[in-house]
C-alpha positions in Angstrom: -23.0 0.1 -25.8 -22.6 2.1 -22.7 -20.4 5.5 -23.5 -21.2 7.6 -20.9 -22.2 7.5 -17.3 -22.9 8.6 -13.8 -21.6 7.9 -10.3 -22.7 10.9 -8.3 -22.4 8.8 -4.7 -19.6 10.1 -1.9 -17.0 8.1 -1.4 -18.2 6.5 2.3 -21.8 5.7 0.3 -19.9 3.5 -2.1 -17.4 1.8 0.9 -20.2 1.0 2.6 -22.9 -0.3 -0.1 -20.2 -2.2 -2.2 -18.1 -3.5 0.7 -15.3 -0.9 -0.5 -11.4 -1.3 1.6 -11.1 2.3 0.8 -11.8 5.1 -1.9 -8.7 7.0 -3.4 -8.4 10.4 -2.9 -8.6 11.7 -6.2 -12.1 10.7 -5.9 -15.0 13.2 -6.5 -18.7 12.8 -7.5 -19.3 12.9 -11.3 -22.5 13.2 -13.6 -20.8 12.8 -17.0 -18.5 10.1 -17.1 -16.7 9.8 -20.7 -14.2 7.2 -22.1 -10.5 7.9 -22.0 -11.5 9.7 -18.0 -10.1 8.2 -15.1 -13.0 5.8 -13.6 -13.9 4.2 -10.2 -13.0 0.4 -10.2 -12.5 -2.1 -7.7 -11.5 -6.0 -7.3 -10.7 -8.7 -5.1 -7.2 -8.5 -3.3 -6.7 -11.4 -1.1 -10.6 -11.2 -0.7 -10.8 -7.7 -0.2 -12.1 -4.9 -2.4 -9.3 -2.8 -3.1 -10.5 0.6 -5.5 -8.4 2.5 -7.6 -9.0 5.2 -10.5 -8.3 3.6 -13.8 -8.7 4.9 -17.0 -12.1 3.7 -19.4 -11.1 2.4 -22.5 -8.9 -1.0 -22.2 -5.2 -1.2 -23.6 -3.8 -4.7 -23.9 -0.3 -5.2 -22.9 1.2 -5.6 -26.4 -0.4 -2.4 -27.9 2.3 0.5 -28.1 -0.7 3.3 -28.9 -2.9 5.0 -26.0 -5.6 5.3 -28.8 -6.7 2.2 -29.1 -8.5 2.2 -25.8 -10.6 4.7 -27.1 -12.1 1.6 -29.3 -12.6 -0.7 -26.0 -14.6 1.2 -24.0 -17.0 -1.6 -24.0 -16.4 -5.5 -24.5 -19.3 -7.4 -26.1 -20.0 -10.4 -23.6 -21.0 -12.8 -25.7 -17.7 -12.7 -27.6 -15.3 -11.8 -24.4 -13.7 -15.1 -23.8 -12.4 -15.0 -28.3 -11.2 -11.9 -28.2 -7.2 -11.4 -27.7 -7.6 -7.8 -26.5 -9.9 -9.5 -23.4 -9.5 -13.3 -23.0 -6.8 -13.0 -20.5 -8.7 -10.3 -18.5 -11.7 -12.2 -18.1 -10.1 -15.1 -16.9 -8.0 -13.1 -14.5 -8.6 -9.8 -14.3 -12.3 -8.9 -13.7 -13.9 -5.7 -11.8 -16.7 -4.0 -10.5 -16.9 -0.3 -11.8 -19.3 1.6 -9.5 -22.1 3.4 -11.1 -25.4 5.1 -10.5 -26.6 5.2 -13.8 -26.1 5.5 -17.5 -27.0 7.7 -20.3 -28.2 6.5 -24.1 -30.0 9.3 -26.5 -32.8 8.5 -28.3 -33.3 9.6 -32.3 -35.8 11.6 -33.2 -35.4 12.5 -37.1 -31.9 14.4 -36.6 -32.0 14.8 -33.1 -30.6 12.8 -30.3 -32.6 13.2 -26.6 -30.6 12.0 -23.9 -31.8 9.6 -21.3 -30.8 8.2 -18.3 -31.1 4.9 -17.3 -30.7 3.9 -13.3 -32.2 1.2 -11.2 -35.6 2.0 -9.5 -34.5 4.1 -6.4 -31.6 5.4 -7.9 -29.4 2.8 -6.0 -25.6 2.1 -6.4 -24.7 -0.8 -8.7 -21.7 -2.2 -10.7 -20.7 -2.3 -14.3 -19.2 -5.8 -14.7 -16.0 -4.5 -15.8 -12.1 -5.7 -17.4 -8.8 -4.4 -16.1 -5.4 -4.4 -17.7 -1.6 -3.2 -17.3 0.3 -1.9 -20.0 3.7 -0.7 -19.7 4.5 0.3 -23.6 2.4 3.5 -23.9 3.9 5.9 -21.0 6.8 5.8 -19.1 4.8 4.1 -16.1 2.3 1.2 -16.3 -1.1 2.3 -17.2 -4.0 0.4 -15.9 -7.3 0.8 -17.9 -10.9 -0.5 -17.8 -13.5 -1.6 -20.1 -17.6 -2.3 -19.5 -18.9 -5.9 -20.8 -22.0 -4.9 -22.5 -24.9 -7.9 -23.1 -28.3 -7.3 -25.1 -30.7 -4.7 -24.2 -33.4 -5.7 -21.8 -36.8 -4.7 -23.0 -36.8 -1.0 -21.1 -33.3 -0.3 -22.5 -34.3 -1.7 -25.9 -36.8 1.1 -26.4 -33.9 3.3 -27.3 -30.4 1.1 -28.2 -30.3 -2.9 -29.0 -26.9 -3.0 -25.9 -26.7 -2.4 -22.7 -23.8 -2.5 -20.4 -23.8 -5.7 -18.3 -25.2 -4.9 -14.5 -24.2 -6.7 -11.0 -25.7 -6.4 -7.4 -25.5 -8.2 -4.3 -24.0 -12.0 -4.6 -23.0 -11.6 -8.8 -20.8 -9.0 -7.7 -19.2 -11.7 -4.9 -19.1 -14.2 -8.1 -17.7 -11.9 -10.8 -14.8 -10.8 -8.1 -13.8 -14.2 -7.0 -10.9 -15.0 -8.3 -11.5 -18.8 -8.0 -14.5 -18.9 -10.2 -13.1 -19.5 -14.2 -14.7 -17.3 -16.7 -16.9 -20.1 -18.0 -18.6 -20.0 -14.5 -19.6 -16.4 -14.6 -21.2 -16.4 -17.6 -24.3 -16.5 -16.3 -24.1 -13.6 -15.0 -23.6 -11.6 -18.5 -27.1 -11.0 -19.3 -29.8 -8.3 -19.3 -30.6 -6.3 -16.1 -34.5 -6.7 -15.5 -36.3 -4.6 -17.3 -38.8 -4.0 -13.9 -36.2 -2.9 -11.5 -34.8 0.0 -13.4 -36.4 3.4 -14.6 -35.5 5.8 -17.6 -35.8 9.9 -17.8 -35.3 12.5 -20.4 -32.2 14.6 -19.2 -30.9 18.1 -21.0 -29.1 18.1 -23.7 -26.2 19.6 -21.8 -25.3 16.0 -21.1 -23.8 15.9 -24.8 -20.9 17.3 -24.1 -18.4 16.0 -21.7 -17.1 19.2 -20.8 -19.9 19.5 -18.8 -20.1 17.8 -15.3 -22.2 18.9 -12.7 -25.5 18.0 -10.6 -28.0 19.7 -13.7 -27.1 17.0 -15.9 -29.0 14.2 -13.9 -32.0 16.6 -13.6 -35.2 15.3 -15.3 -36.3 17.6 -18.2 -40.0 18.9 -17.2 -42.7 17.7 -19.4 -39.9 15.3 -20.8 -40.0 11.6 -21.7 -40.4 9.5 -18.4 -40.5 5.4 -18.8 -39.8 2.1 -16.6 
């Protein structure tokens, strides 16, 4: 499961670590990304990376209702290529959507402590991600997104049995290339090590979407630290 996250990097930070053509201009910083938001997203056009702002939550072609992205915000992995809402996406329509972390809450009796989960460093990365056009739901296509989510590595597993599915370096190159069938980047769906990322107790301000700012990614003083 991944339902919220962050991407707090500028625009010429994310060009120049993920090999980014350009970054539209209704780009901005965020700390609380939430499904059904317009997101960062990128993939291979005539072997460049070209970005746009897509909306999170995936609607096929054929569905006539916006909500039902609101149930594909995520895409199990291991069940991507079956699926009739993704099938046709992951063979020819994968992307990279930038991110800088990603939030989970722990239970404790009735309450739920946010966390957030990044790479050690705090270094950019990439959701392995699905795009897809649909042209029945408003009166111009609407491209959407959706996050391939694998098992939870054992850092991540501490608080939720998913995780989304996490590429750097050359499995971003694979997962872009449009040459390489979905059967040979399979591979690449599988838990982030556990060793190379980090986890911090953030405030519960993070619960609601309506707030957004730097705060949110702010460790909580005396709170839980792990990774």
């Amino acid at each position: 499961m991944c339902g919220r996250f962050t991407l707090t990097q500028t625009g010429p930070v994310l060009m120049d670590e993920l090999g980014l053509l350009s970054i539209p201009e209704d780009y901005r910083p965020r700390f609380n990304i939430a499904p059904g938001q317009l997101v960062l997203a990128a993939r291979d056009s005539g072997g460049q990376r070209r970005a746009a702002m897509l909306r999170w939550g995936l609607i096929p072609p054929w569905a006539k209702e916006i909500s039902i992205g609101y149930k594909m915000i995520n895409a199990r992995s291991e069940s991507v290529s079956q699926k009739p809402s993704f099938k046709r996406a992951f063979e020819q329509r994968r992307c990279i959507i930038p991110a800088d972390g990603f939030y989970e809450w722990r239970k404790e009796g009735r309450t739920k402590i946010p966390m957030r989960f990044r790479l050690r460093g705090g270094r950019v990365f990439a959701f392995a991600g699905l795009w897809e056009s649909n042209t029945r739901v408003a009166d111009e296509p609407l491209f959407t997104c959706t996050i391939l989510t694998t098992t939870a590595n054992e850092l991540v597993g501490k608080i939720h049995d998913r995780m989304p599915v996490i590429l750097t370096g050359e499995a971003i190159d694979m997962w872009l290339d449009p040459d390489v069938p979905g059967d040979g980047v399979r591979p690449l769906l599988r838990p982030y090590p556990a060793g190379e990322m980090e986890a911090y107790e953030v405030s519960p301000r993070v619960n609601s979407a309506a707030h957004d700012d730097p705060e949110l990614i702010e460790p909580v003083q005396g709170g839980l630290d792990f990774g």
